[in-house]
N, C-alpha and C positions, 0 to 999 in steps of 0.2 A: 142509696143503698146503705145498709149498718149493716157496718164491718163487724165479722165475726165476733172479733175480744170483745165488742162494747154490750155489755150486762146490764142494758137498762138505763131508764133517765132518772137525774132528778132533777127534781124541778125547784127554779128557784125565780128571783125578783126580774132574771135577765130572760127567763126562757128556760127551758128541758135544758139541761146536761148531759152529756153523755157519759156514763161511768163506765168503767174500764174494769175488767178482769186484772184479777192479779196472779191467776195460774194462767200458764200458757198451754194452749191445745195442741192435740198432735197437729195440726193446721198451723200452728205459729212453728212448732218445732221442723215442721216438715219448709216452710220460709227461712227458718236459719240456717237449716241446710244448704236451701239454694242461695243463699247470700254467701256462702260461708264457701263456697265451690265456686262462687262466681255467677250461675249458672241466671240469676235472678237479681242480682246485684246492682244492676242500673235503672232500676227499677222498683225499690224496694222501700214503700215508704207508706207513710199515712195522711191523711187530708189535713193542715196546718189548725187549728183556733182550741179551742178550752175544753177541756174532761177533766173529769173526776176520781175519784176513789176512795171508795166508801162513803160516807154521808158527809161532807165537809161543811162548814159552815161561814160566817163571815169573819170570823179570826184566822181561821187556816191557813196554812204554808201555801204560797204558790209556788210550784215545782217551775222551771222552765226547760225545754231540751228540745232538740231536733227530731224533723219528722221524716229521718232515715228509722224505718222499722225495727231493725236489729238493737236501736240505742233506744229506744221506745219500751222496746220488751224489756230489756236489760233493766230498765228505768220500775215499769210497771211490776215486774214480778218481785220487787223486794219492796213492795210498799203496802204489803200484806196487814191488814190491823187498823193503815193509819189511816186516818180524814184527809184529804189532800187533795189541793188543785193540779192539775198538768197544766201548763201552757204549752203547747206545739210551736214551732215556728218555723215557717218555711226556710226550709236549707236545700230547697232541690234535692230530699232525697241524700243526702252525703252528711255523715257521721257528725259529731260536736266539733272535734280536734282539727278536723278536714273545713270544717266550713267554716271553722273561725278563720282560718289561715287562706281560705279562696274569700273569704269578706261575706258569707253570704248569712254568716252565725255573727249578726252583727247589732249594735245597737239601735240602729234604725228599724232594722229588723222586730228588733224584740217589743220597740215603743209599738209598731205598728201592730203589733197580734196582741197587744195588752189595750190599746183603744179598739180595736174591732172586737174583738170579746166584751169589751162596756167592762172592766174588772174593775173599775171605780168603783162599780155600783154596786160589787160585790161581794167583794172583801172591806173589811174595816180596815185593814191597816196598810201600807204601803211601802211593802216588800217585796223584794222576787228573790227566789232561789237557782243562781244561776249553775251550771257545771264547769267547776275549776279550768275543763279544758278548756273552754269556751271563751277566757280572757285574755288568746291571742286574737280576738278578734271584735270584742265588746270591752269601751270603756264606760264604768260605771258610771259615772260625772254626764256622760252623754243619757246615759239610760235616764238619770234622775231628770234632768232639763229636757227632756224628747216628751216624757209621759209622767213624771211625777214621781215615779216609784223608786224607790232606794236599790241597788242590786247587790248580793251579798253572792257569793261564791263558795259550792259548797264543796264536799272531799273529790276525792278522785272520781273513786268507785262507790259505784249506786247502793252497793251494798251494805257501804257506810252509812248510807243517807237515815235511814233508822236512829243511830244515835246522835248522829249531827242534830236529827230535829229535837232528841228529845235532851239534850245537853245545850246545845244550839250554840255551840262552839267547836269549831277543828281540831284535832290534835295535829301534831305535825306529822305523825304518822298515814294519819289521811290524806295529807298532801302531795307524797311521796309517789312516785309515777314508779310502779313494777313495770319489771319485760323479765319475769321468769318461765322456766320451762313450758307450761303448760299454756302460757298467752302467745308462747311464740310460735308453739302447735297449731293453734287456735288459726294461723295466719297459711299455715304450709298448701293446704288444700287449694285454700284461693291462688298462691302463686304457683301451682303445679296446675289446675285446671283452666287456668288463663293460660296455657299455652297452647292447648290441641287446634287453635285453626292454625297457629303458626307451624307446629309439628306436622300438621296435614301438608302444609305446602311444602317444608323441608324434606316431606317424605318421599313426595313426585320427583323434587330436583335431584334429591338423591339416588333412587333408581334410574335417572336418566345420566347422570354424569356417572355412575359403577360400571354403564353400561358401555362407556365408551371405550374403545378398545383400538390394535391394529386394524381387524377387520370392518372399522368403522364405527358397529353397533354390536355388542353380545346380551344378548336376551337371558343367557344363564347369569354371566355375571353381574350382569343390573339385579337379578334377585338376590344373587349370594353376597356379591358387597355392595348391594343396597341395604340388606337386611343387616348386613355386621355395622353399618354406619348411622341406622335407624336406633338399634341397641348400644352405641356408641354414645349417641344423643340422649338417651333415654337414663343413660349413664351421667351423662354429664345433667340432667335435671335433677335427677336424687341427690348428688353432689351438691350442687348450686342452691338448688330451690326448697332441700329439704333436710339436708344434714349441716348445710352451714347456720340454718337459724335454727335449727334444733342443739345446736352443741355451740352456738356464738361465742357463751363466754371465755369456752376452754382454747377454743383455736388461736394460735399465734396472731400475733400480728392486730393491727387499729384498724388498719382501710378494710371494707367487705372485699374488694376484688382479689384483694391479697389471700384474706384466708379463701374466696373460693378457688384461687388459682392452684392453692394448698391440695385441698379437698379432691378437687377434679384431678390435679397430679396422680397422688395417692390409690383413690378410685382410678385413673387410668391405666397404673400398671397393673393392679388386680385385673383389670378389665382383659388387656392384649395378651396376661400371662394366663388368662382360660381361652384363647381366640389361637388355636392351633392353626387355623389353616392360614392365618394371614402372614405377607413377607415381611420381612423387618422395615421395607418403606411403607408398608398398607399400618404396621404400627406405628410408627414414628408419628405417621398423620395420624394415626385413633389419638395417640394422647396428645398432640398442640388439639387435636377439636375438642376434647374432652375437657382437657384445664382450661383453654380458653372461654367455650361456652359458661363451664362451672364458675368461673369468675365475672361473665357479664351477668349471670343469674342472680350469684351475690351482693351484686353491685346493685344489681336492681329492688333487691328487697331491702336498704336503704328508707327508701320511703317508708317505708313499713314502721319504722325503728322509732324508740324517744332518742335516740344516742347521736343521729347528725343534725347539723343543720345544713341551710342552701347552701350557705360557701363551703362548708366541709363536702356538701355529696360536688359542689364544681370542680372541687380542688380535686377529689376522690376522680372524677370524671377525667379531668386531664391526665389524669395519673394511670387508670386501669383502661380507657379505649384503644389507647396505642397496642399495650399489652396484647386486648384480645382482637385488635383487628391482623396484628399480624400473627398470630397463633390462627385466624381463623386463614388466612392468606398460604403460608406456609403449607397448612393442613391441607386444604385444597388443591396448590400446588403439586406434593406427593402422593397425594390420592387419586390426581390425573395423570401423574406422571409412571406411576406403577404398573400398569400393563404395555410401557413403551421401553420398560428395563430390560 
């Protein structure tokens, strides 16, 4: 089957190529969506070996990048004009940054899709253009001794990649790894739509324990402080998953669980001071569930971040689970405990 984006072959000493569009269709846009929400995201990739872009020839740059789709487009759509080879390389699907760091964006890797492509035989010179991120996980010295080829490392962002080639040198500026506003937007959707099976189940257990009462079981109250503990919840997500890494820089504090403990505080007592009908113990428990959650949320968008590493998010870890296992303990305690006052 040829995949949508691919515009045709050219042919060359190895075989048809396949050339690649460099605008993206509402078909690609309507893929970053579902990548971008999660919804398609495991999923989300291209068939690994060699394309093109534009009519390249045997001097031309070879590009190389991962065949997670989302870094593919990002790759293809700013290479509008130029002659250029793509190498794909099987990464399972998982971004540059990601698969250098699980091994699978590796030098072995790379020699391997540059001899099954025959690139020897089709380029004169013996270069590859690697992506910066991709050198926690590819050492060059291994790529040259695997397959012959020299690997150079190019800016960050793909956007750059126009003057890197036509300069064919870095600034340092293109080295420099952003996480501003609008990259860390970029990230909010996927970690708020990864959570609806888990919010499904939180939802059942929550109108079963609301429900619990002296006369054993209340069917009223299982809706009514079901539903105050479901918007509780839904509270502590905006908190967590989407105002802590939208406002990261300005919030107090180094650790994420810190500032989302912050967050979810804050958003708690807005929360219980519009929640007229609940009693001071049915609040007490809204906001330990509130900050607590809003700070395992934050903790967890970590990953996400250029700003930790493993032993920072360990160290992070032993530091914020205690926090929210017993906010989450507490919380549950006086939420059971409140129709037996």
């Amino acid at each position: 089957m040829i995949s949508p984006f691919v515009d045709g072959f050219l042919e060359t000493a190895i075989g048809p190529i396949p050339r690649v569009a460099t605008i993206l269709s509402r078909l690609d846009h309507l893929g970053t969506f579902g990548a971008r929400t999660g919804f398609t995201r495991d999923n989300y990739k291209v068939t690994p070996g060699l394309y093109c872009v534009g009519n390249p020839a045997g001097s031309s740059p070879v590009l190389v990048t991962a065949n997670y789709k989302l870094t593919f487009d990002a790759l293809r759509k700013e290479l509008a004009g130029i002659d250029c080879w793509i190498l794909v390389i099987d990464t399972r699907g998982i971004n540059v940054w990601c698969a250098g760091g699980k091994g699978t964006f590796s030098a072995e890797e790379v020699a391997f899709q540059v001899q099954r492509a025959k690139l020897d035989k089709l380029v004169s010179h013996r270069e590859l253009i690697l992506p910066q991120l991709s050198a926690n996980g590819v050492a060059a010295r291994d790529v040259k001794k695997l397959c012959g080829f020299k690997a150079r490392f190019g800016p960050i962002l793909a956007a750059r990649l126009p003057e890197f080639l036509q300069t064919g040198k870095a600034r340092e500026d293109m080295r420099a790894v952003t996480f501003n506003f609008r990259e860390r937007a970029a990230l909010v959707p996927l970690e708020i739509c990864l959570l609806w099976k888990h919010l499904l189940v939180a939802g059942l257990l929550f109108f079963f324990l609301s429900g619990i009462s002296p006369e054993v079981f209340s069917k009223a109250a299982a809706q009514s402080r079901g539903a105050t503990l479901i918007l509780a919840t839904l509270t502590a997500i905006l908190a967590g998953a989407a105002l802590t890494p939208l406002f990261l820089p300005w919030i107090p504090f180094r650790q994420f669980w810190l500032k989302g403990a912050l967050l979810g505080g804050l958003s708690s007592i807005f929360f219980v001071a519009g929640t007229t009908t609940a009693s001071p113990v049915e609040k007490l428990a809204l906001i330990l569930w509130i900050s607590g959650c809003a700070s395992y949320l934050a903790m967890n968008f970590t990953g996400a971040t250029p700003f930790t590493s493993l032993s920072g998010v360990a160290k992070e870890m032993r530091k914020g689970l205690p926090f929210q296992i017993i906010t989450a303990a507490l919380a549950l305690m006086f939420w059971l405990a409140e129709p037996f006052i």
